[in-house]
C-alpha positions in Angstrom: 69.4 99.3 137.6 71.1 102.6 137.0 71.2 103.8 133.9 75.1 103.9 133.7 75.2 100.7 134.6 73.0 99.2 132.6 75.0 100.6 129.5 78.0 99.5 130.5 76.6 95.9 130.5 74.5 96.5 126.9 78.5 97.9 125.9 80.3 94.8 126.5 79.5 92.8 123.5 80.9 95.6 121.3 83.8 95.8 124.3 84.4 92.1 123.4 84.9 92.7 119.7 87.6 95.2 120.1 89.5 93.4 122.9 89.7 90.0 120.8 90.6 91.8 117.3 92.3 94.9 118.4 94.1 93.9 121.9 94.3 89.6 120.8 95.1 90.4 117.1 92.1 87.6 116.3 89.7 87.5 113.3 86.6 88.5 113.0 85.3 85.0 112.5 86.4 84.1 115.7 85.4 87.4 117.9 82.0 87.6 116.1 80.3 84.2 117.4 81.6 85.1 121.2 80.3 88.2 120.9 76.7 87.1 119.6 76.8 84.3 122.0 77.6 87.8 125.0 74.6 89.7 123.5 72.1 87.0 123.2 73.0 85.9 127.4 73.0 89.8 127.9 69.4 89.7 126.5 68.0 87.1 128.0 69.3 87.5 131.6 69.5 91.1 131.9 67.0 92.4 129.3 64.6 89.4 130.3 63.5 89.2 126.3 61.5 86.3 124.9 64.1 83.8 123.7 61.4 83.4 120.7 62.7 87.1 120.0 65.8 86.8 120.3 66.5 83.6 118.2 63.7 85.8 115.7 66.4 88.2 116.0 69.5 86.1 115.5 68.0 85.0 112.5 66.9 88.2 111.0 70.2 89.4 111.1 71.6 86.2 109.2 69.3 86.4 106.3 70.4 90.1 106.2 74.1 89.0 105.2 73.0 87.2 102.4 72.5 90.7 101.0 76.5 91.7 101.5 77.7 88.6 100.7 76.3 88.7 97.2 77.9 91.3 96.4 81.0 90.6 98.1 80.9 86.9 95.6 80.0 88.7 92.7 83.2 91.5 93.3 85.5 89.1 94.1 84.5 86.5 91.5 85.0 89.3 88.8 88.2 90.0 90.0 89.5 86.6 90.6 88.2 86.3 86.8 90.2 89.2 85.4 93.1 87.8 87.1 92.5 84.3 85.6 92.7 85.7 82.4 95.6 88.1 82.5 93.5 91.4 82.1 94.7 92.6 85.8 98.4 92.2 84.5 97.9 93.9 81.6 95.9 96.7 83.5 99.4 97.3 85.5 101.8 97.2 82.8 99.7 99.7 81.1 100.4 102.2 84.0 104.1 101.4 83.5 105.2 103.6 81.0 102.9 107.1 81.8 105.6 108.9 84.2 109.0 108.3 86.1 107.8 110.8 88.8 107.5 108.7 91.8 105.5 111.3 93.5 103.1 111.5 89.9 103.5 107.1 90.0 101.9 107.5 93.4 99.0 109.7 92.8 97.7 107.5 89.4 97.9 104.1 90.9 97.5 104.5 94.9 94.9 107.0 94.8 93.0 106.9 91.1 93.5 103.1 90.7 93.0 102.2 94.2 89.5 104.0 94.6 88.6 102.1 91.3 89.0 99.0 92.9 87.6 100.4 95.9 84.4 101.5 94.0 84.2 98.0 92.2 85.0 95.9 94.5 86.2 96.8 98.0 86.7 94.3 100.9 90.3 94.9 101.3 91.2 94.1 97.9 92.3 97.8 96.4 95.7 97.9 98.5 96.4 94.3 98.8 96.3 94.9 94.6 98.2 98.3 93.9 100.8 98.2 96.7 102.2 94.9 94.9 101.7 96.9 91.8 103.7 99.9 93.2 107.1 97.6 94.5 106.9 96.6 90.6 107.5 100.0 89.8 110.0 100.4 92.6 108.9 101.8 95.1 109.8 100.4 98.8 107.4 97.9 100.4 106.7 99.4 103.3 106.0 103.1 101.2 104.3 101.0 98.9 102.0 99.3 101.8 101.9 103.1 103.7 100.6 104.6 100.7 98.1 102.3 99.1 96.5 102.4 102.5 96.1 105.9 103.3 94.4 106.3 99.8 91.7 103.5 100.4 89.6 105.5 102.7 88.4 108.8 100.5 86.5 106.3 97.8 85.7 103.4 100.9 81.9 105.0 101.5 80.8 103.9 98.7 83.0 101.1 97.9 81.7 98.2 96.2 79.4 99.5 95.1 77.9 101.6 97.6 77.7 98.4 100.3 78.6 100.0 103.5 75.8 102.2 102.6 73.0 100.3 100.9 73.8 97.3 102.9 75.6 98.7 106.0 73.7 101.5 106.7 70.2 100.1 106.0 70.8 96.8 107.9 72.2 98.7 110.8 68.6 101.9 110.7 66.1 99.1 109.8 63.3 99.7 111.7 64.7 103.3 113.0 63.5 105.4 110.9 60.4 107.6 110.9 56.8 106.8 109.6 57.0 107.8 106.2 60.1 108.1 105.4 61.5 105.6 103.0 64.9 103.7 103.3 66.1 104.9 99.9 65.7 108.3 100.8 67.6 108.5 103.5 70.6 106.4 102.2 70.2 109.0 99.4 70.9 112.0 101.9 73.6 110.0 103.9 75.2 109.6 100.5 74.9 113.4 99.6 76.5 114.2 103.0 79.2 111.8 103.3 80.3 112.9 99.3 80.3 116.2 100.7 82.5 115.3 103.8 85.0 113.8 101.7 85.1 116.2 99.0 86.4 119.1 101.1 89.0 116.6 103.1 90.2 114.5 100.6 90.8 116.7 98.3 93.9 117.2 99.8 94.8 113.6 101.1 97.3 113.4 97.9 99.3 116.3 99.4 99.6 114.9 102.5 100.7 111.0 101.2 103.0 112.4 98.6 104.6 114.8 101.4 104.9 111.6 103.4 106.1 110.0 100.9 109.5 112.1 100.4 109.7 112.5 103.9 109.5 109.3 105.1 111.0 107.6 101.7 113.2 110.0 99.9 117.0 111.0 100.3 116.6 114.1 101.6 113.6 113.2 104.0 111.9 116.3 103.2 108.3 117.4 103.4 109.4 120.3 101.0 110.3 117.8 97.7 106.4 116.4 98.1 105.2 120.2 98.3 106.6 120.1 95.0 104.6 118.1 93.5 101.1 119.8 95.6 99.6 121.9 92.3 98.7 118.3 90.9 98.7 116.7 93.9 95.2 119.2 94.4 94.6 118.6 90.8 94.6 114.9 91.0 92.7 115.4 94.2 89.7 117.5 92.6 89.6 115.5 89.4 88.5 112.4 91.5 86.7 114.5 94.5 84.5 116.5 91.8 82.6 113.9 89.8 82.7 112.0 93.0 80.8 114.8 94.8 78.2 115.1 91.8 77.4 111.6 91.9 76.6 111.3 95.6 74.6 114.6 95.6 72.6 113.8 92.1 72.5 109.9 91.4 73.0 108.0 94.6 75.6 105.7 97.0 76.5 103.0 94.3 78.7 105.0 92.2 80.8 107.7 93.6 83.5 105.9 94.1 83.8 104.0 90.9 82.5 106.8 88.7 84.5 109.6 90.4 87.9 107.4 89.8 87.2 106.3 86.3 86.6 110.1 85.2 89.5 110.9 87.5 91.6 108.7 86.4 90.9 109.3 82.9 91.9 113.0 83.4 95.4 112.5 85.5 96.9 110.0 82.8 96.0 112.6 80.5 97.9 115.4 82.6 100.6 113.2 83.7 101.3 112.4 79.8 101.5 115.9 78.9 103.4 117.5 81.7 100.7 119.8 83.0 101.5 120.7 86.3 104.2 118.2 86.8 107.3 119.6 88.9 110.4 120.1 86.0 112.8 117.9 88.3 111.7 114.1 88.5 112.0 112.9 91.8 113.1 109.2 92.5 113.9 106.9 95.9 117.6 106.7 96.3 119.1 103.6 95.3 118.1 100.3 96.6 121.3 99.7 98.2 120.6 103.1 100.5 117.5 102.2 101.6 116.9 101.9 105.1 116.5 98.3 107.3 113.0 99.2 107.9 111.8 100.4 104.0 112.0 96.1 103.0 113.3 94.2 100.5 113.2 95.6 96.9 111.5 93.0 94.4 113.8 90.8 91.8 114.4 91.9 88.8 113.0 88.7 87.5 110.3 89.5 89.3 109.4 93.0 88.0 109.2 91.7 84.3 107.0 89.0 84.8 104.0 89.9 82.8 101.4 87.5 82.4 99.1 86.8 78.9 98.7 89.0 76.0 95.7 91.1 76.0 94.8 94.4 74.9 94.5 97.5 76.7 90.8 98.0 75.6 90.0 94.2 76.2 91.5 93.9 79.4 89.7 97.1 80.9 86.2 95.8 79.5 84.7 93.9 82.1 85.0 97.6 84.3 83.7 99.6 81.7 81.0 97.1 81.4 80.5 97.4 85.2 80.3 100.9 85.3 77.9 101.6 82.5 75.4 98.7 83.6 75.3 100.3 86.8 74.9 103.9 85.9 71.6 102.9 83.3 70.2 101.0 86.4 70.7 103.3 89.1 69.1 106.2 86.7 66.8 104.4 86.1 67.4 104.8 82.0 65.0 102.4 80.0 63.1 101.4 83.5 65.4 98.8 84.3 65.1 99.9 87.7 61.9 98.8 87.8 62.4 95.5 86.5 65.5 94.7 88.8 63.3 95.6 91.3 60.5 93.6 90.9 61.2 90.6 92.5 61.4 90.7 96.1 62.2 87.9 98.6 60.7 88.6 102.2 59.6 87.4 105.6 57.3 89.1 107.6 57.1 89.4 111.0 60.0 85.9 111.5 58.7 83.6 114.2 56.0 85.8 115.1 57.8 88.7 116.5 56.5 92.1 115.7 59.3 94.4 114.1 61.7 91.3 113.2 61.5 91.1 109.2 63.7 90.7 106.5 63.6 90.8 102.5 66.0 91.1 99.5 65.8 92.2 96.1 68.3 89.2 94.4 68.2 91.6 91.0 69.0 94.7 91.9 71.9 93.9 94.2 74.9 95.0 92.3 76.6 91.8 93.3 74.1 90.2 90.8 73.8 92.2 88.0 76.3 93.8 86.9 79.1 92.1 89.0 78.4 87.7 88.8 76.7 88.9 85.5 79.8 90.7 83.8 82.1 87.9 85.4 80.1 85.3 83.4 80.5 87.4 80.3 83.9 88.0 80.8 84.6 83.9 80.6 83.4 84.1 77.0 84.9 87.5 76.4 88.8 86.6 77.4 88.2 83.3 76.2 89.2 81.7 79.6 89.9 78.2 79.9 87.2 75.7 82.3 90.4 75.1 84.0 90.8 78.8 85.3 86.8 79.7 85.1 86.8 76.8 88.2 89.4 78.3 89.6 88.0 81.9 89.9 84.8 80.0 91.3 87.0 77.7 93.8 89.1 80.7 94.8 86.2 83.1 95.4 83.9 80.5 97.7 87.3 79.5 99.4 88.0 83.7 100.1 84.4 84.3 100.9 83.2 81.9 103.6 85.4 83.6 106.8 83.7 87.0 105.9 80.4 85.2 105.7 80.7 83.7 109.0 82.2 87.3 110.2 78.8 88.6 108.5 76.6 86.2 109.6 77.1 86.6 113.5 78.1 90.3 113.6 74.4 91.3 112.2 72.8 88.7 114.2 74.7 90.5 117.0 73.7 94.0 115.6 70.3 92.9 115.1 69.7 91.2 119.2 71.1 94.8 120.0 68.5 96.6 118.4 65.6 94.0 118.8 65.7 93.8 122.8 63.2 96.9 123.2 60.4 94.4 123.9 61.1 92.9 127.0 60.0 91.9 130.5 62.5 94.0 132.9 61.1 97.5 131.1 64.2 98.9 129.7 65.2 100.8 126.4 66.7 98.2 123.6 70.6 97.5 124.8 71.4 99.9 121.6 68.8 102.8 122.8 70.5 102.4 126.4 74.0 102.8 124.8 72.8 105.5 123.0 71.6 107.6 125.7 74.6 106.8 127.8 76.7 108.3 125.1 74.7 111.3 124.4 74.9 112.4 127.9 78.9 111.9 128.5 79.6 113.8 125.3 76.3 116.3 124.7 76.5 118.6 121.7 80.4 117.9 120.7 79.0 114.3 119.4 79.4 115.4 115.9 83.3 115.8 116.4 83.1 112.4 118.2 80.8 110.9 115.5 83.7 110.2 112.5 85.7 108.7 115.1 83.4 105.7 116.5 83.5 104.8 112.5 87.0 104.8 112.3 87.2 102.6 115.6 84.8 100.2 113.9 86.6 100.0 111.3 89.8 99.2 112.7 88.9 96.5 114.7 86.6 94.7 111.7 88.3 95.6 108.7 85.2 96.6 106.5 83.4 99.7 106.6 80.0 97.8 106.2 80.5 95.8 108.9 81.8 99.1 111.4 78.1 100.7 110.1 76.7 97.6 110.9 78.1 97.6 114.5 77.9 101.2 115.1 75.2 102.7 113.0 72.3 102.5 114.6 74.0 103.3 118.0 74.9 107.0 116.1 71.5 107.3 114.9 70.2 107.0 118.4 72.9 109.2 120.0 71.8 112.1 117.2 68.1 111.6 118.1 68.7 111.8 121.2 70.7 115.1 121.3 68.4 116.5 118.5 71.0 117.3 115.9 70.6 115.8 112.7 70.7 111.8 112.5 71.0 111.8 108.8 74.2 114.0 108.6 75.2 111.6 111.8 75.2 108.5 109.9 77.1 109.9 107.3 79.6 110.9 109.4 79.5 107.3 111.1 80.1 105.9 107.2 82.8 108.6 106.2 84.9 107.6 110.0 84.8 103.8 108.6 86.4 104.9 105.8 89.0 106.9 107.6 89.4 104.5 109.7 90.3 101.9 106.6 93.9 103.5 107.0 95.0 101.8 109.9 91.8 98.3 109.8 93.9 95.5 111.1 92.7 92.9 108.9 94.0 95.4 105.7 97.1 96.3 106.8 97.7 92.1 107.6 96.6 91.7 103.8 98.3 93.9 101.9 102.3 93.5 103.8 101.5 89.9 103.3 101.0 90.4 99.6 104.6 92.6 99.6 106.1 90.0 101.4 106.7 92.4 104.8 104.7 90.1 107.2 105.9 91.4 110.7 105.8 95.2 109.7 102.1 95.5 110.9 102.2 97.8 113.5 105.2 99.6 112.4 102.7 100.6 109.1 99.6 101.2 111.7 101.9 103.7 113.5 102.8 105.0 110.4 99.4 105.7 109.2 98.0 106.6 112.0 98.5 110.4 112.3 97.3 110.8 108.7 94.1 108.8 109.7 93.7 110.8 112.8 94.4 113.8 111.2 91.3 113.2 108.2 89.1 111.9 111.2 89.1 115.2 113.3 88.7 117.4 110.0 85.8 115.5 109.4 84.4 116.4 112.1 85.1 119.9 112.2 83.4 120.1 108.9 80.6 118.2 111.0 80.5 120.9 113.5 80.2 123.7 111.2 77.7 121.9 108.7 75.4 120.9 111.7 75.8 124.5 114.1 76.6 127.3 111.8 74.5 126.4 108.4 71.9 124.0 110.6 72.1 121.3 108.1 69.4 118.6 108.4 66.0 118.8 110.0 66.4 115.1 110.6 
């Protein structure tokens, strides 16, 4: 069969995926089984592989979700917990009183606050959290929804933890990579290079949103009212970007996100307090009875001061604190805990027989274990929460958790029957290797501008980063092999696009105008967004082209 062909039938399960979610508007728990059920006929028929290997195969790549959805239980179970006890309300009132600077407001809540979230917990929950917490301040819904949403993608790499990464990435390479070169290392160097992606792009990204913001929001409608605000716009913009940087270069995936934003955040409440490099004239939406049909309805006053428990400040921020310093003494390796979190391991050899299919987990040292289901335990005794609401967070969390594991479940067994068809009876490359060639001959040496932007597509149509690495990772690792250029700095690029892509995910933007009470305004924020996520995407990858061709980063 030609080799164009044959890679436009290995394409159409992923072809499938974005037609149902992007073109049909359905979820991924729906458009994951079809497309399994596409790749496994697509393998069998076409490929002529063992159905031994592929149900080996299927398999493999369900045990491999148990990985992500650990740590997607343990996130949301600690923050369903917080919530439970009051500690998130007290968290947003305490952001309340800082400035009256809308553009200031903006910077400290949609882009320190939300990469917090992002960095703890991810899976859609950082916007769906602050834009609610922005109306309450007064801002519009719809600039409330525009902005929390263009400010989850800098910190989305490593969010949760590191998951699209350590979970995404890996599951995506396994079995990929060269002989004697260990997994952690490489996630180490995609880490380094996707930090440094980000660092020289989104160090500007507040600009841009608070321009937009003014422009889009203000009375004027002028970009020249957000320039204003630019000297700490770049300020708030290095403070996260900087210790953000350092982390991916010097520790590892897991904490960029969460340690870059607590530092960061830390630092612009401080400025904010004290004026430094605040504009002199405070700049404000005009009234609520001036706003336009399309900006939605302001919140109630009732509404604004409802408040929730008392807690204190220290108390309520805790369980985070706790969070982040269990996870830096682990992941550097302080007091060899490393070690012991490491030492159990859960694995299957060779599944069913079938030479390269295996699978194993390390329960342990998956953050969703310790620190996150571990601090949400402690955090029962801690805020003294009732077994009413402790069986709440647990009901709420299982209820929240079992469409993305049924998402997860068949979009790695999908992934994974991709990747696993290179042993079979017609003689061709693995449907992925075939897609991969394919790709590398349309587009040649340019890949690397292309590279950001097969990330942001998976993104968009599956909502999660890890899942877009999933789908599309080991396709970029083959197209950069194939063209020679460097596959590490490739699958960073493929991990920093899912991010960018987070901007405009379908499933997010559904969440969080649901949350604000703007359900219908979907694609009117996707349109919205989508320049700025464009915009971050092809910067990327001019930074790609430069890093790659003119300082020859990478020898693999």
């Amino acid at each position: 069969m030609p080799m164009g062909l044959l890679a436009l039938i290995a394409a159409l399960p992923i072809l499938l995926v974005i037609v149902l979610m992007a073109g049909f508007m359905w979820p991924a728990k729906k458009a994951m089984p079809l497309a399994w059920g596409l790749a496994v006929l697509l393998g069998l028929l076409i490929w002529q592989v063992d159905i031994m290997r592929v149900i080996a195969a299927s398999l493999e790549g369900v045990l491999s979700a148990i990985d992500i959805l650990v740590i997607v239980f343990g996130a949301i179970l600690l923050l369903n917990t917080l919530r439970n006890s009051g500690a998130f309300d007290v968290i947003n009132k305490g952001f309340d009183g800082i400035t009256p600077d809308r553009r200031i407001q903006v910077l400290i809540i949609g882009w320190m606050f939300v990469s917090f979230i992002e960095g703890a917990a991810g899976f859609g929950t950082p916007a769906a959290l602050a834009a609610p917490l922005l109306m309450g301040l007064g801002f519009p819904p719809v600039a409330a929804v525009m902005c929390a949403l263009i400010f989850n993608s800098t910190s989305v790499t490593f969010g949760a933890v590191g998951t699209p990464i350590i979970v995404g990435t890996e599951a995506a390479v396994s079995g990929m990579l060269p002989e004697g070169m260990a997994m952690r290392e490489f996630l180490v160097e995609v880490g380094y290079w996707s930090a440094l992606h980000h660092a020289i792009v989104g160090t500007f990204l507040p600009v841009l949103v608070v321009a937009m913001l003014t422009k889009f929001y203000g009375k004027n409608k002028s970009f020249v009212e957000g320039l204003k605000a630019a000297p700490f716009a770049i300020f708030a913009g290095l403070s996260f970007t900087v210790p953000y940087f350092m982390m991916g270069a010097f520790v590892g995936p897991e904490l960029p996100s969460v340690v870059g934003a607590l530092i960061g955040l830390f630092i612009v409440i401080t400025a904010a307090r004290k004026g430094f490099l605040v504009p002199k004239e405070t700049w404000d939406f005009p009234p609520e009875n001036e706003w336009g049909e399309d900006w939605g309805e302001p919140l109630k006053v009732e509404e604004k001061i409802d408040r929730g428990p008392a807690m204190s400040m220290t108390m309520a921020w805790t369980p985070y604190v706790l969070v982040a310093v269990i996870l830096i003494i682990t992941r550097l390796g302080l007091f060899g805990l490393d070690n012991i979190l490491q030492a159990v391991v859960i694995e299957w050899e060779q599944i069913l027989g079938q030479e390269g299919v295996a699978w194993d987990i390390q329960p342990f040292w998956l953050p969703g274990t310790v620190p996150f289901i571990l601090i949400a335990l402690v955090t029962f005794f801690l805020h003294r929460i009732p077994g009413e609401k402790v069986s709440q967070a647990f009901g709420k969390t299982v209820q929240q958790i079992i469409p993305a594991a049924i998402a997860l479940f068949f979009a790695l067994a999908m992934v994974r029957v991709l990747v696993q068809t290179d042993i079979n009876a017609a003689d061709y490359p693995s449907m992925l290797m075939v897609l991969s060639q394919s790709a590398a001959a349309g587009v040649g040496q340019a890949w690397p501008l292309v590279s950001p932007f097969v990330g942001a597509l998976g993104a968009f149509v599956s909502g999660s980063n890890t899942v877009a690495n999933i789908l599309f990772g080991g396709f970029q690792f083959s197209v950069a092999g194939g063209l020679g250029i460097s596959q590490t700095v490739t699958s960073a690029l493929q991990a920093v696009g899912g991010a960018t892509g987070n901007m405009i995910a379908v499933h997010n933007v559904v969440a969080a105008c649901a949350v604000c009470g703007i359900v219908g305004k979907e694609g009117f924020v996707i349109r919205r967004n989508l320049p700025a996520s464009l915009l971050y995407t092809f910067l990327v990858g001019v930074v790609a082209l430069v890093v790659i061709y003119v300082f020859g980063a990478g020898t693999f």
